[in-house]
PDB file of N, CA, C and O in Angstrom:
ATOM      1  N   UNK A   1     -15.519 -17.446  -9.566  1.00  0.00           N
ATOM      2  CA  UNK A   1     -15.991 -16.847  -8.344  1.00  0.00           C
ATOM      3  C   UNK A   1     -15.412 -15.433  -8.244  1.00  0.00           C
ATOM      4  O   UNK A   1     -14.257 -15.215  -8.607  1.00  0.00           O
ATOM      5  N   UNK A   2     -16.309 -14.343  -7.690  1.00  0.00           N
ATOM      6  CA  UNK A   2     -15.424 -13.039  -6.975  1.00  0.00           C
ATOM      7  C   UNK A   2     -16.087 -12.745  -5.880  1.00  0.00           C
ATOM      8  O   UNK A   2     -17.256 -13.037  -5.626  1.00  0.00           O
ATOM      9  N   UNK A   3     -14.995 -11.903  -4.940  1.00  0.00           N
ATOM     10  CA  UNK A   3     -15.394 -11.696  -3.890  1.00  0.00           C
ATOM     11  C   UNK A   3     -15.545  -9.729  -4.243  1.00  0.00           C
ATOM     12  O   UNK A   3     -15.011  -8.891  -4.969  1.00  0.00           O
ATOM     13  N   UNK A   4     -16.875  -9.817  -2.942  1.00  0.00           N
ATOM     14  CA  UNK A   4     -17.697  -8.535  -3.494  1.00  0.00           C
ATOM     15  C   UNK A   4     -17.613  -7.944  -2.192  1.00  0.00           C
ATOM     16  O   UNK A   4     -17.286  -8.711  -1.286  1.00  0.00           O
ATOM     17  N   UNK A   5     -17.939  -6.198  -1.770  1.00  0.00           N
ATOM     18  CA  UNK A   5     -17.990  -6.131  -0.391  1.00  0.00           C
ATOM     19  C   UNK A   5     -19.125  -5.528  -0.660  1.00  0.00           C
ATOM     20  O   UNK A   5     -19.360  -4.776  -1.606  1.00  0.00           O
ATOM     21  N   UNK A   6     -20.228  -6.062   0.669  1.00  0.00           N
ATOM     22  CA  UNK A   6     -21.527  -5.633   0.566  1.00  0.00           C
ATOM     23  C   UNK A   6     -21.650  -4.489   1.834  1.00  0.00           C
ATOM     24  O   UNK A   6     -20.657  -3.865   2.209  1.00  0.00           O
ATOM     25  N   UNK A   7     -22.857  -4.319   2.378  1.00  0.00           N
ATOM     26  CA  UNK A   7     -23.141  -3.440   2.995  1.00  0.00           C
ATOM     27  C   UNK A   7     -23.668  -4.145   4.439  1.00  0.00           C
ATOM     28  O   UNK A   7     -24.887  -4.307   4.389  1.00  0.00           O
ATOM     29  N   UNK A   8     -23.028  -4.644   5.810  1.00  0.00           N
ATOM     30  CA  UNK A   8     -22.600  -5.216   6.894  1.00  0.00           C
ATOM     31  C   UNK A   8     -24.352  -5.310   7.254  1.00  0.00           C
ATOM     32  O   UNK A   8     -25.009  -6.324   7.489  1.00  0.00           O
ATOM     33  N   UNK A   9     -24.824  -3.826   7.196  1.00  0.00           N
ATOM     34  CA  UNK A   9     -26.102  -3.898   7.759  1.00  0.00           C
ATOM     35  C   UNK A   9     -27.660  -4.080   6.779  1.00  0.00           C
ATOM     36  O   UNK A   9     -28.819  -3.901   7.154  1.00  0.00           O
ATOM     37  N   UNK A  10     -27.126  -4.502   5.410  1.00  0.00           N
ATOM     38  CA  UNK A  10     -28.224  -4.628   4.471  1.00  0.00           C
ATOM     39  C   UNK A  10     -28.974  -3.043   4.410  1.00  0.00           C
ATOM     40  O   UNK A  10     -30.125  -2.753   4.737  1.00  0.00           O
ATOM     41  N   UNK A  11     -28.471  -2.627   4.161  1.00  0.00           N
ATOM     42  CA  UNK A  11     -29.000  -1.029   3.661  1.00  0.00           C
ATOM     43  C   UNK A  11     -29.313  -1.334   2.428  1.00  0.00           C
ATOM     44  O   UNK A  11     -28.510  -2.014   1.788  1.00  0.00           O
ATOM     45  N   UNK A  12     -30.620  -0.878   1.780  1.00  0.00           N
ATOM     46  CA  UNK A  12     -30.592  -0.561   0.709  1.00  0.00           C
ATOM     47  C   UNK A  12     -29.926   0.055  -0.135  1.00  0.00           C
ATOM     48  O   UNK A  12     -29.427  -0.403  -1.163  1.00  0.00           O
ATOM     49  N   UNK A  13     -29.880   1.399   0.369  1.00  0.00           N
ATOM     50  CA  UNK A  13     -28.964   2.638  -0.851  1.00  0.00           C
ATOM     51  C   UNK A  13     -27.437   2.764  -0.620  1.00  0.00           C
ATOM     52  O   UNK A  13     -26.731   3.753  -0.819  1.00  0.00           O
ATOM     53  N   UNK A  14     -27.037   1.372  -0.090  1.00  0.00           N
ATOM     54  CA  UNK A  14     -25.314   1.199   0.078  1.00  0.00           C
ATOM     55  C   UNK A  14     -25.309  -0.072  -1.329  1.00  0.00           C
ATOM     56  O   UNK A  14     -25.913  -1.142  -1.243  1.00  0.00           O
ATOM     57  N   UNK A  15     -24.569   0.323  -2.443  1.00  0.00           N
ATOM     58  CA  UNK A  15     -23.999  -0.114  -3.490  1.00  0.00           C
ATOM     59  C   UNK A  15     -22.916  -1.127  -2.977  1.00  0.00           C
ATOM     60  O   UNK A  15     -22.107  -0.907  -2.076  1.00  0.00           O
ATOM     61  N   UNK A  16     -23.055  -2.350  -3.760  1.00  0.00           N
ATOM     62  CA  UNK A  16     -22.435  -3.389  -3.861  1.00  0.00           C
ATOM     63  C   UNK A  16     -20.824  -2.900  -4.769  1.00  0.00           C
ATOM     64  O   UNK A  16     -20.845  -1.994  -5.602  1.00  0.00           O
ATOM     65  N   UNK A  17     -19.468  -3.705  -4.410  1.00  0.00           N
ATOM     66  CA  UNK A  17     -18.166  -3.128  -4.870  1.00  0.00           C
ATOM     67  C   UNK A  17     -17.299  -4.856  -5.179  1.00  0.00           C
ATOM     68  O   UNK A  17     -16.969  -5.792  -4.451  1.00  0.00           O
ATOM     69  N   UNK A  18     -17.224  -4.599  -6.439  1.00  0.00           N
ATOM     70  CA  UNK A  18     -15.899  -5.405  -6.532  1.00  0.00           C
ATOM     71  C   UNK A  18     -14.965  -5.465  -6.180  1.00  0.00           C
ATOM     72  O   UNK A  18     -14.268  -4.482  -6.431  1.00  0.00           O
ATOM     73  N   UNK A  19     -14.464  -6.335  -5.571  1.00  0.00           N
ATOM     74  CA  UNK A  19     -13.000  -6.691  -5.151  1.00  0.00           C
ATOM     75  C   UNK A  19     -12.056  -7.751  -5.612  1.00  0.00           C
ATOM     76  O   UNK A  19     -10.890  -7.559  -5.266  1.00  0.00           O
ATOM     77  N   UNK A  20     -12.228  -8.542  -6.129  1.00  0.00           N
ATOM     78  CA  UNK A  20     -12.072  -9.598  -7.255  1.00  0.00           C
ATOM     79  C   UNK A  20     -12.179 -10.201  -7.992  1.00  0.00           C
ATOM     80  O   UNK A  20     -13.101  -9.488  -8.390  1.00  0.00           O
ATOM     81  N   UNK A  21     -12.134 -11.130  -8.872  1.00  0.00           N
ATOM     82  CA  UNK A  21     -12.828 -11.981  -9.652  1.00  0.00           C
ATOM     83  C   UNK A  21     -11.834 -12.792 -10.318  1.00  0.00           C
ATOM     84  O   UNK A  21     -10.622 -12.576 -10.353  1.00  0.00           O
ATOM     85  N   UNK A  22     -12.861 -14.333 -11.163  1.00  0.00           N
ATOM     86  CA  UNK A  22     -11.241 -14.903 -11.741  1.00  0.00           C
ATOM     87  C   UNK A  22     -11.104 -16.211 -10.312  1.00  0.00           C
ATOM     88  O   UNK A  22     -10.286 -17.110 -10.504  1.00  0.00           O
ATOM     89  N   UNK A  23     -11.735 -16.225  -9.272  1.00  0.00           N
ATOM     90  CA  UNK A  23     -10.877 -16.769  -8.422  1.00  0.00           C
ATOM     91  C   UNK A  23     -11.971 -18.210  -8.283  1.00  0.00           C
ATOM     92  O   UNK A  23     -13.179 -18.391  -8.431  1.00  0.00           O
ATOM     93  N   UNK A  24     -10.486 -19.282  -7.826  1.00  0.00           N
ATOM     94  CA  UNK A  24     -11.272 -20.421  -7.473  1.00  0.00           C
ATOM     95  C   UNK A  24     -11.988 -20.235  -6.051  1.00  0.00           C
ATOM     96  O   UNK A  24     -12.364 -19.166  -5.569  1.00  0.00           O
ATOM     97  N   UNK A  25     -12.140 -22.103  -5.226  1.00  0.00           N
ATOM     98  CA  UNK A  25     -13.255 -21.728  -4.291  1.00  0.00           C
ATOM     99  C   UNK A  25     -12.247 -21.400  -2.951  1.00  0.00           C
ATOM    100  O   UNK A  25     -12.248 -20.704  -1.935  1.00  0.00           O
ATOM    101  N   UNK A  26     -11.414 -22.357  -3.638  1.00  0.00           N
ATOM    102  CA  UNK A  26     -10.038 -22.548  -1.849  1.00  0.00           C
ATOM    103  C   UNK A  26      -9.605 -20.833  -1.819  1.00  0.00           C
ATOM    104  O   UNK A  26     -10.000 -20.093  -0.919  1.00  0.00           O
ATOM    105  N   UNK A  27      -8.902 -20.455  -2.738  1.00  0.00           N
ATOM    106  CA  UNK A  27      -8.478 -18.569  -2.762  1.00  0.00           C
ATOM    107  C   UNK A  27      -9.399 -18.015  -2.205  1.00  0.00           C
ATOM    108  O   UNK A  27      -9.449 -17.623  -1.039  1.00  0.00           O
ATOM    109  N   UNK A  28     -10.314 -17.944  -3.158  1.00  0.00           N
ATOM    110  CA  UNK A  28     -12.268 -16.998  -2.938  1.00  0.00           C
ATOM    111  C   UNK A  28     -12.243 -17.297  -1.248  1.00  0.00           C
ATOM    112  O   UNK A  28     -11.913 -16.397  -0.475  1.00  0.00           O
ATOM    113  N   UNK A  29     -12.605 -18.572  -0.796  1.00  0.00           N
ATOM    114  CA  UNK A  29     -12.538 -18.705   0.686  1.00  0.00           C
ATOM    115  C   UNK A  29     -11.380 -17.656   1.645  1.00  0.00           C
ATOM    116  O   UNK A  29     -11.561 -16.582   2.218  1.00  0.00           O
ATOM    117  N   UNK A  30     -10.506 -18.285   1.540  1.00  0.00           N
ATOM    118  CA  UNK A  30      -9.574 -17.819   1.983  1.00  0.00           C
ATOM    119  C   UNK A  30      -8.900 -16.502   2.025  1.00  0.00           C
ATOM    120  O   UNK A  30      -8.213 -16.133   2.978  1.00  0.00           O
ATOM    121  N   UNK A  31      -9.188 -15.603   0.643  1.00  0.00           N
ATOM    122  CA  UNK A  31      -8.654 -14.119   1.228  1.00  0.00           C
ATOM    123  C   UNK A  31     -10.294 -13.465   1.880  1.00  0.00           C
ATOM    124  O   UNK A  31     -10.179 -12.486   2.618  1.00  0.00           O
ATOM    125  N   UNK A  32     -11.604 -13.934   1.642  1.00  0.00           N
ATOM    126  CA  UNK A  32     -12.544 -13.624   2.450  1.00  0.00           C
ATOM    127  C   UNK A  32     -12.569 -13.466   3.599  1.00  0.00           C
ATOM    128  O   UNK A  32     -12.999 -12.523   4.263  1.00  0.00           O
ATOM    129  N   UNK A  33     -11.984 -14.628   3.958  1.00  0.00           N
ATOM    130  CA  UNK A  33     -11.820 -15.312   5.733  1.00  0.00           C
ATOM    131  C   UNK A  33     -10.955 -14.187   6.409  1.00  0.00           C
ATOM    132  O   UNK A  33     -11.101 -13.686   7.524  1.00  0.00           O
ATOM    133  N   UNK A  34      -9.990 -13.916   5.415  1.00  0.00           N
ATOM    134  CA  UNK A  34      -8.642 -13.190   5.925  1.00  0.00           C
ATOM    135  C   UNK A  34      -9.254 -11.163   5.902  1.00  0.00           C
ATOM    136  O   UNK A  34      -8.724 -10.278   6.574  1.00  0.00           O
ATOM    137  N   UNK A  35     -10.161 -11.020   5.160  1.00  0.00           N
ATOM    138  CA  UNK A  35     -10.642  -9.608   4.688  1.00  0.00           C
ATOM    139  C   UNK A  35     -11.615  -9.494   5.904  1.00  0.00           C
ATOM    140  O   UNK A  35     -11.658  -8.454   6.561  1.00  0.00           O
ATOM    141  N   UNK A  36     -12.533 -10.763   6.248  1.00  0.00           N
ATOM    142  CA  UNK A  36     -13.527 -10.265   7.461  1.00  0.00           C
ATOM    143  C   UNK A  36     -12.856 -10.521   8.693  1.00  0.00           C
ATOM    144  O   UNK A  36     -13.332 -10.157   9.768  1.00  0.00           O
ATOM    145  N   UNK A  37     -11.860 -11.080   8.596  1.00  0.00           N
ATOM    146  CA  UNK A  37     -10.737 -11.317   9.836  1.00  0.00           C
ATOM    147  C   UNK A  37     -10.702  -9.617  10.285  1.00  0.00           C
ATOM    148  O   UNK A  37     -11.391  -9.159  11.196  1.00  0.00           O
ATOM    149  N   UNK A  38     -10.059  -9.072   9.714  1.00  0.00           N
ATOM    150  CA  UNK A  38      -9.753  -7.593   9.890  1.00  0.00           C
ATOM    151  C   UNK A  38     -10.967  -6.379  10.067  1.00  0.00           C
ATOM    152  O   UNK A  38     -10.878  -5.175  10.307  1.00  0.00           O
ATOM    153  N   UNK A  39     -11.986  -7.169   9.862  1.00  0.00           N
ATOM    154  CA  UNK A  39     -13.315  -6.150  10.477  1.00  0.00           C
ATOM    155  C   UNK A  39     -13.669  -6.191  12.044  1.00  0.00           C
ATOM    156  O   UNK A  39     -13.029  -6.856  12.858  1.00  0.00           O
ATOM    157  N   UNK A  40     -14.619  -5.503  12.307  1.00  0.00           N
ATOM    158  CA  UNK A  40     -14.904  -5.651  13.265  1.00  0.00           C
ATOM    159  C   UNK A  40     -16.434  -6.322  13.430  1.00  0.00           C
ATOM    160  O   UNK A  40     -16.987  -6.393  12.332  1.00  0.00           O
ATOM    161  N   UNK A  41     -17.152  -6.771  14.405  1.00  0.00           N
ATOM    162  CA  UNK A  41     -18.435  -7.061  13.968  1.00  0.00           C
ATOM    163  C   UNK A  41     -19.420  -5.716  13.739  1.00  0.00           C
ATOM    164  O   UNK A  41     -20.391  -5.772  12.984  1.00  0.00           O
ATOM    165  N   UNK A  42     -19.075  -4.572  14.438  1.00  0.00           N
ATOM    166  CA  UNK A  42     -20.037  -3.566  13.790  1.00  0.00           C
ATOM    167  C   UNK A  42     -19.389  -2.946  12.698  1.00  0.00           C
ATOM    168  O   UNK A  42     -19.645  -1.742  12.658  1.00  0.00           O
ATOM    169  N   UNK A  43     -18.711  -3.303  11.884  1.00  0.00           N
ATOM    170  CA  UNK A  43     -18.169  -2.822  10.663  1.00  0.00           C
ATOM    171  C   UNK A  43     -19.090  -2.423   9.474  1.00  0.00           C
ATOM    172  O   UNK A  43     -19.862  -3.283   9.050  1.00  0.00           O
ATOM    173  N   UNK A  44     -19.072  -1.214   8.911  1.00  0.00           N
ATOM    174  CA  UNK A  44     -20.010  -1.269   7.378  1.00  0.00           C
ATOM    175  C   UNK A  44     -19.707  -2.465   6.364  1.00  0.00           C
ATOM    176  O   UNK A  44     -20.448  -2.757   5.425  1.00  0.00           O
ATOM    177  N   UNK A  45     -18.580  -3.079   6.668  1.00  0.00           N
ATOM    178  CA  UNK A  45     -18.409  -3.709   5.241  1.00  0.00           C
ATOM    179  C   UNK A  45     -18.346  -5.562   5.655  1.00  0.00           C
ATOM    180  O   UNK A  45     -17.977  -6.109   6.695  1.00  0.00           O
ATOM    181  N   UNK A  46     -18.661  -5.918   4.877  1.00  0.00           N
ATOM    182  CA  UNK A  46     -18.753  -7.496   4.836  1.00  0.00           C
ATOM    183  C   UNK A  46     -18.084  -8.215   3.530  1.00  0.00           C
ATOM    184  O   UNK A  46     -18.237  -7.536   2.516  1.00  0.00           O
ATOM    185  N   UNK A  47     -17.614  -9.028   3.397  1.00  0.00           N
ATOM    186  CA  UNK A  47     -16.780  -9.399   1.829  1.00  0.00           C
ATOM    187  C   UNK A  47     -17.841 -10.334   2.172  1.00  0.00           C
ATOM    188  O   UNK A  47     -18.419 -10.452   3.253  1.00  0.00           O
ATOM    189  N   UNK A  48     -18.029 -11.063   0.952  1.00  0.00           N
ATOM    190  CA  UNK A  48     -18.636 -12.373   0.133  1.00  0.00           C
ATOM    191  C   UNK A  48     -18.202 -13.196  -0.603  1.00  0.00           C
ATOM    192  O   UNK A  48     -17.021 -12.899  -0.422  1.00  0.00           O
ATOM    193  N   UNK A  49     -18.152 -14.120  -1.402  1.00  0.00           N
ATOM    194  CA  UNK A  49     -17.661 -14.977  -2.191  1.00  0.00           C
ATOM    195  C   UNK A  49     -18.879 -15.359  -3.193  1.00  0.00           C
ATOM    196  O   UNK A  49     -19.402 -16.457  -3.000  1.00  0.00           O
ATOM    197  N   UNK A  50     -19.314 -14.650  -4.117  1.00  0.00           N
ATOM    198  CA  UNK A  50     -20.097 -15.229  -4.751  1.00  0.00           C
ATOM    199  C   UNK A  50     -19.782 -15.772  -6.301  1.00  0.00           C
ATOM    200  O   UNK A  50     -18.638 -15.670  -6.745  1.00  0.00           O
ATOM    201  N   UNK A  51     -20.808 -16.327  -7.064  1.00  0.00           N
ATOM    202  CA  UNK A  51     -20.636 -17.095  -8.263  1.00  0.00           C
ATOM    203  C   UNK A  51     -20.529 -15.882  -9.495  1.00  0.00           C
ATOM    204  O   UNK A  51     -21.190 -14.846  -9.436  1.00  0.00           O
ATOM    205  N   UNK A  52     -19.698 -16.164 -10.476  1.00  0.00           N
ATOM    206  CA  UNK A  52     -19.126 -15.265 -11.272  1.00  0.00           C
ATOM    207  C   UNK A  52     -20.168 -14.542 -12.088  1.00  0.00           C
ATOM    208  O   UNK A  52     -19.816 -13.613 -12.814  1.00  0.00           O
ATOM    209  N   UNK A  53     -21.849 -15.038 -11.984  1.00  0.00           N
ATOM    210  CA  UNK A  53     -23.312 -14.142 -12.708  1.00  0.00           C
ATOM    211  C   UNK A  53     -23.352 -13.581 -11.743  1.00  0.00           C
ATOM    212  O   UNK A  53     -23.264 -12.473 -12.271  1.00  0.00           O
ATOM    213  N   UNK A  54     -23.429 -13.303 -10.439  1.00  0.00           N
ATOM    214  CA  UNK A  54     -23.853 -12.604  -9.396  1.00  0.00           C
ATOM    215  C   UNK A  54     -23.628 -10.832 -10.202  1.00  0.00           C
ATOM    216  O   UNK A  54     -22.710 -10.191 -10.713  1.00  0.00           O
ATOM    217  N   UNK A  55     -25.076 -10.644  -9.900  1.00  0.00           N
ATOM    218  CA  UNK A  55     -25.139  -8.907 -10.267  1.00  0.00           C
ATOM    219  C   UNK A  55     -24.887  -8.366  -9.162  1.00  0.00           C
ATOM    220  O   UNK A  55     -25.334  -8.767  -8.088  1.00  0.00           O
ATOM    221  N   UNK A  56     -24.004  -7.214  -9.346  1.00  0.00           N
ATOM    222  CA  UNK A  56     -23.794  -6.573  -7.939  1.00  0.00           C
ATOM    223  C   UNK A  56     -24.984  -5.463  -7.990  1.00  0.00           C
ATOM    224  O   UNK A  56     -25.507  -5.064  -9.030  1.00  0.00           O
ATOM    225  N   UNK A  57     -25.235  -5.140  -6.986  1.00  0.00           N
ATOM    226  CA  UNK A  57     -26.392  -3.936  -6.004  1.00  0.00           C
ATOM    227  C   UNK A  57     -25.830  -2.319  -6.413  1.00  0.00           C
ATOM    228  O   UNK A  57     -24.869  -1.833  -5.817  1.00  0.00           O
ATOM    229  N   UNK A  58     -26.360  -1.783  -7.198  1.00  0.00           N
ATOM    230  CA  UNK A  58     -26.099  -0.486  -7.555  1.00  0.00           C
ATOM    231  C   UNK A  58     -26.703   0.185  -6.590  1.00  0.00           C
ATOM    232  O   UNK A  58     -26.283   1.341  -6.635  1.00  0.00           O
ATOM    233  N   UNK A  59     -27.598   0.031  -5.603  1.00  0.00           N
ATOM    234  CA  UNK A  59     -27.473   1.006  -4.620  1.00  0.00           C
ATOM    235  C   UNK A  59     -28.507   2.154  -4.506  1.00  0.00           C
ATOM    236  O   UNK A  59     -29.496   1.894  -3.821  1.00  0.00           O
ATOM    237  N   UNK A  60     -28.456   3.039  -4.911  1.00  0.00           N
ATOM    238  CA  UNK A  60     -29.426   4.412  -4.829  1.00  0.00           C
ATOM    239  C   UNK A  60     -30.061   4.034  -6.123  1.00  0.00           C
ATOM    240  O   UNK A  60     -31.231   3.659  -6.204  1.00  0.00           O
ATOM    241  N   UNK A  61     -29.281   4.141  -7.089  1.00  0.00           N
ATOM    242  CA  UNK A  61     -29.174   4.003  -8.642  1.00  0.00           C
ATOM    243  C   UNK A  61     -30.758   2.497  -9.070  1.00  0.00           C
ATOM    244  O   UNK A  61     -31.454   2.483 -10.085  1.00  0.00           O
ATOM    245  N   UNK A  62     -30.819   1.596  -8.008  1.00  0.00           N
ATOM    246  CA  UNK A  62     -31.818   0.552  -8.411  1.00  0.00           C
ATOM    247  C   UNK A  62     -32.757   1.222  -7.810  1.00  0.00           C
ATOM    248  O   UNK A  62     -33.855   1.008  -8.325  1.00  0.00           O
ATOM    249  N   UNK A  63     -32.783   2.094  -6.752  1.00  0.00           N
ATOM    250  CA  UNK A  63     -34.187   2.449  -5.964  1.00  0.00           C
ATOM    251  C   UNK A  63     -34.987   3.640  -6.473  1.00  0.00           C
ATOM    252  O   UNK A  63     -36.116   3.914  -6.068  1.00  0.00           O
ATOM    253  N   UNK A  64     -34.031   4.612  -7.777  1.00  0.00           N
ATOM    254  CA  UNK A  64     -34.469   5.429  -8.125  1.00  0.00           C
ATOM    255  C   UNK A  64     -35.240   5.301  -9.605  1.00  0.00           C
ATOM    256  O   UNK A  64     -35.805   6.281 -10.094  1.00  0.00           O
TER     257      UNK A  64
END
């Protein structure tokens, strides 16, 4: 599993970012929980927990 930070409001031309990887589901959960703990709800950023094929969102770069 890694956790990824996406773009809060689904924008297209906001690029997907690694933030971990390597991790089981209890960790993956848990520093997520603890990363969107510290946002706000109108925040740009959102963490995720997804499965270790997950392609991340290049952003401008896929739309061009």
């Amino acid at each position: 599993m890694k956790i990824i930070k996406v773009d809060n409001y689904a924008r297209e031309h906001i690029a997907d970012h690694l933030i971990a990887e390597n991790l089981n589901d209890y960790w993956g959960n848990y520093i997520v929980e603890l990363l969107n703990s510290r946002q706000h709800e109108d925040s740009d950023n959102y963490f995720r927990l997804v499965e270790d094929n997950h392609v991340l969102w290049r952003g401008m770069e896929e739309l061009i």
